[in-house]
Backbone as a chain_set.jsonl record, in Angstrom:
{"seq": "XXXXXXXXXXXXXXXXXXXXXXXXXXXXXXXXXXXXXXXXXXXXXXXXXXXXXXXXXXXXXXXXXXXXXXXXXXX", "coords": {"N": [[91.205, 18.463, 111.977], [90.909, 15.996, 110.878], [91.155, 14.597, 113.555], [88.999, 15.282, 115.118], [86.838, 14.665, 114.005], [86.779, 11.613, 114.067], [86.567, 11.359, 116.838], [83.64, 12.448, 116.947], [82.87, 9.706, 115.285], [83.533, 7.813, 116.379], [81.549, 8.009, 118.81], [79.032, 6.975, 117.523], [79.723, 4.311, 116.349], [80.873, 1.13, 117.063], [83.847, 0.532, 116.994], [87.605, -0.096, 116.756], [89.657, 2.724, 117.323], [91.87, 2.881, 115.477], [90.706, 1.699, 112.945], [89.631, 3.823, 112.205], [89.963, 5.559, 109.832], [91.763, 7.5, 107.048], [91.418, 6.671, 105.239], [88.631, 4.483, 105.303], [85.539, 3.693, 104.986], [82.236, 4.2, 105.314], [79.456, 3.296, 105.592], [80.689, 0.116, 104.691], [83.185, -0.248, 106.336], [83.257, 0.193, 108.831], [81.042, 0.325, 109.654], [78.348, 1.867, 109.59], [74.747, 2.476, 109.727], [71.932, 4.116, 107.848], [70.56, 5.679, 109.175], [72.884, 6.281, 111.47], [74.168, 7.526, 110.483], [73.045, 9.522, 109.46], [72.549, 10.997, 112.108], [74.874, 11.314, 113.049], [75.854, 13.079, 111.272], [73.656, 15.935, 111.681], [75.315, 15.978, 114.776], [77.653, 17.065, 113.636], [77.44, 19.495, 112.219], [76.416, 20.807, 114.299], [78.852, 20.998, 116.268], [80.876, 21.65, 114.331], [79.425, 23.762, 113.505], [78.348, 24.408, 111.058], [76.303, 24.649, 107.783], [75.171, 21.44, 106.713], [74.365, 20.115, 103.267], [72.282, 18.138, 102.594], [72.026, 16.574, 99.857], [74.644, 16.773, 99.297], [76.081, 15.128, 100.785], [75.558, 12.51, 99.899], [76.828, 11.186, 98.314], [79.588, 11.063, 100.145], [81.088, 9.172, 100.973], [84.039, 7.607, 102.26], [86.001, 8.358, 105.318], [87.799, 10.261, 104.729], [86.833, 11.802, 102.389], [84.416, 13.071, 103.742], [86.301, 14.866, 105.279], [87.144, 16.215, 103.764], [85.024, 17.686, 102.818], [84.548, 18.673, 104.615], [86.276, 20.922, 105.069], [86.045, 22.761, 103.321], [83.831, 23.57, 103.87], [84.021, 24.92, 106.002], [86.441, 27.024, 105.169]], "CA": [[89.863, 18.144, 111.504], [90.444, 14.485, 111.104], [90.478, 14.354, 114.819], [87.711, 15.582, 115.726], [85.684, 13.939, 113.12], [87.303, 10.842, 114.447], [85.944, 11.338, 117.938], [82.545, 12.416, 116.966], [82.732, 8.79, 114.487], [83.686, 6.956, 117.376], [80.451, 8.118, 118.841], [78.447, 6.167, 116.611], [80.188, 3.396, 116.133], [81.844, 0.226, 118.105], [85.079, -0.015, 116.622], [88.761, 0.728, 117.189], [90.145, 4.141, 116.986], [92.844, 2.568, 114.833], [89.922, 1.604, 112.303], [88.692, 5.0, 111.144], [91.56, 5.827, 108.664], [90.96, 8.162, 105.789], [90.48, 5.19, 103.644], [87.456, 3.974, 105.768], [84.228, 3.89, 103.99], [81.609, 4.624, 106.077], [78.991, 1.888, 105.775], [80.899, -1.074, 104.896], [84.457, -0.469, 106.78], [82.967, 1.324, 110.149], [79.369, -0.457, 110.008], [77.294, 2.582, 109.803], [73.501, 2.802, 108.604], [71.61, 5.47, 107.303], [70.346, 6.25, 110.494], [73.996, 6.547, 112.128], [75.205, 8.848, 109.353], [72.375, 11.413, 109.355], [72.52, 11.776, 113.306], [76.58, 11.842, 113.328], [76.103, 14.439, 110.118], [73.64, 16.712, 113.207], [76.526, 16.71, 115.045], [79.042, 17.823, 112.938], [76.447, 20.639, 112.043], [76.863, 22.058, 115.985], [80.423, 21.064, 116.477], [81.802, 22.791, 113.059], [78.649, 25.245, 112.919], [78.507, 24.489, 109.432], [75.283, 23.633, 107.391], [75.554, 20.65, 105.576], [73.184, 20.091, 102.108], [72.439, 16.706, 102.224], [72.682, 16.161, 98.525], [76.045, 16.503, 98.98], [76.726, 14.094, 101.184], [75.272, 11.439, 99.429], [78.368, 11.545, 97.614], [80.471, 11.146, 100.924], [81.659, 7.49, 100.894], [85.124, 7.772, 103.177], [86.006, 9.601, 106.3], [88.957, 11.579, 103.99], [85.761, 12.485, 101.584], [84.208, 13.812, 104.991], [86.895, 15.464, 105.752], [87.327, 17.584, 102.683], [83.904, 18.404, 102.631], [83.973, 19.964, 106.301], [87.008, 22.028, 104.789], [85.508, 23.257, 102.171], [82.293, 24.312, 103.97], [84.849, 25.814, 106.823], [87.142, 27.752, 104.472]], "C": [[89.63, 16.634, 111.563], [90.34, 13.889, 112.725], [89.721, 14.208, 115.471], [86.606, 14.838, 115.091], [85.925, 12.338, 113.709], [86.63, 10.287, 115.673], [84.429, 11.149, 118.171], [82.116, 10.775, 116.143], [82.371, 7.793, 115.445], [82.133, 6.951, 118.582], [79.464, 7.171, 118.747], [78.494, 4.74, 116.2], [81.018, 2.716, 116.683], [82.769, -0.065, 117.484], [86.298, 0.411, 116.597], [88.787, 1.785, 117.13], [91.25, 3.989, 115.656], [92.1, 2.35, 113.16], [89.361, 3.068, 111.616], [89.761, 5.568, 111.091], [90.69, 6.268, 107.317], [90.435, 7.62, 104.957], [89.129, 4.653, 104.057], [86.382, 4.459, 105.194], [83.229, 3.266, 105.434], [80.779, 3.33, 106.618], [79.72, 0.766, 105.771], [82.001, -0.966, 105.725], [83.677, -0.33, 108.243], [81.675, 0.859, 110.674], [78.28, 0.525, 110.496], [75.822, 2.376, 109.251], [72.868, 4.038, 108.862], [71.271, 6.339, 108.661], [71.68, 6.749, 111.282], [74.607, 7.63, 111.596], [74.441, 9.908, 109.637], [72.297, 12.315, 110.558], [74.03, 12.295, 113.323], [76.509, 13.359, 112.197], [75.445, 16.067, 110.998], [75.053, 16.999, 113.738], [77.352, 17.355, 114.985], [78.618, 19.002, 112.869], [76.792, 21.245, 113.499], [78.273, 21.69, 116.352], [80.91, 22.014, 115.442], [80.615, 24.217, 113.246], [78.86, 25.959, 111.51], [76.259, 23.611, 108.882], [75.665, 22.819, 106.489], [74.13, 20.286, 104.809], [73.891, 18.355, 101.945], [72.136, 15.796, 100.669], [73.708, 15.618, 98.635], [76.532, 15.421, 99.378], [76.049, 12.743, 100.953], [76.217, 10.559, 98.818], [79.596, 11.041, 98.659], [80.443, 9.631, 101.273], [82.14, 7.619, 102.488], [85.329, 8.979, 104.2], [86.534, 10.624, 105.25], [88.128, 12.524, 102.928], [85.076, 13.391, 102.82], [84.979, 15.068, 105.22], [86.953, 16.943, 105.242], [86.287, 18.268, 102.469], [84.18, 19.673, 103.802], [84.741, 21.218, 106.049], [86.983, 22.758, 104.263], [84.43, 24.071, 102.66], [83.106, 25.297, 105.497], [85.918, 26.869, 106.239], [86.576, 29.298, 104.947]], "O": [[88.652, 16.061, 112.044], [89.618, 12.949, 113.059], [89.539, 13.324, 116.309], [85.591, 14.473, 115.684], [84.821, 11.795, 113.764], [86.191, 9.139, 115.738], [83.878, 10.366, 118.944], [80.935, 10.497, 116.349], [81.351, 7.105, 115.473], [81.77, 5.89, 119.09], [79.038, 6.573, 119.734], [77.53, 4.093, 115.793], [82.065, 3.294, 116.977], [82.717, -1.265, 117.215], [86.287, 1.62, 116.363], [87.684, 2.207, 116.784], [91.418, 4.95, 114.905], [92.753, 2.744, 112.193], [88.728, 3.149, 110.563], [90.444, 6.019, 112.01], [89.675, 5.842, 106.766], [89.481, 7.793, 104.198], [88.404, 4.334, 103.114], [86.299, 5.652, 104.906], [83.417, 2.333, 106.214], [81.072, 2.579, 107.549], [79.599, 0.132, 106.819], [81.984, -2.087, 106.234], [83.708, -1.476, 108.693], [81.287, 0.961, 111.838], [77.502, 0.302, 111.423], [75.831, 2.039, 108.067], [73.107, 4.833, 109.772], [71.711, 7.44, 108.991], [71.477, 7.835, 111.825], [75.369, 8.449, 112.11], [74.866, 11.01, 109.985], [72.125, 13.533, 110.581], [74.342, 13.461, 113.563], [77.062, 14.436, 112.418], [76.143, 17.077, 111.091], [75.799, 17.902, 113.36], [77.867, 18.1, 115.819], [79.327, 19.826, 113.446], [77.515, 22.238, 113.582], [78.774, 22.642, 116.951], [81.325, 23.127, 115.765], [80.933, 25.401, 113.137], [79.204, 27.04, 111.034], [75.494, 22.747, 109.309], [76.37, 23.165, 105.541], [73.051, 20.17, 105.39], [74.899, 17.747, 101.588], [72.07, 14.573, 100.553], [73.989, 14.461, 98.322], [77.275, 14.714, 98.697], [76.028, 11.921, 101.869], [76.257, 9.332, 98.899], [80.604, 10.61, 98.099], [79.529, 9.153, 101.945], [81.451, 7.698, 103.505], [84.987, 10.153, 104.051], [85.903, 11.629, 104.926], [88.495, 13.655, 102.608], [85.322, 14.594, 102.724], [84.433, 16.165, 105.34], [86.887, 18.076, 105.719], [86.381, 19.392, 101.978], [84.079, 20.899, 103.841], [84.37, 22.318, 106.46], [87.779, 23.683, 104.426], [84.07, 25.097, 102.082], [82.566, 26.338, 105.87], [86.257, 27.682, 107.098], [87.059, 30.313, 104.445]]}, "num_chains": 1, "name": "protein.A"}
């Protein structure tokens, strides 16, 4: 899972591969804005074929917060 989320991150954003580490926080580590998050969050939506309730991820700081969500809504 963190792979793939990894790939689709990389997407979005100009910065290492070595850089998006579970600890990475979205906006300030990774240099996302709101705009970058809600299209990469699309994605994830047809890659996992999961819906995500964007409440929730208001909440979603760090990739590893990401992560656990997607597992949770993939269970």
């Amino acid at each position: 899972m963190l792979e793939k989320l990894k790939e689709i991150i990389l997407n979005y954003v100009e910065v290492e591969p070595e850089a998006v580490t579970p600890e990475a926080r979205f906006m300030e580590d990774l240099g996302f804005t709101s705009f970058d998050f809600m299209s990469m969050l699309g994605e994830i939506e047809d890659t996992f074929d999961v819906m995500i309730d964007q409440q929730e991820t208001a909440d979603i700081r760090t990739v590893q917060e990401a992560v656990d969500y997607l597992e949770k809504l993939t269970a």
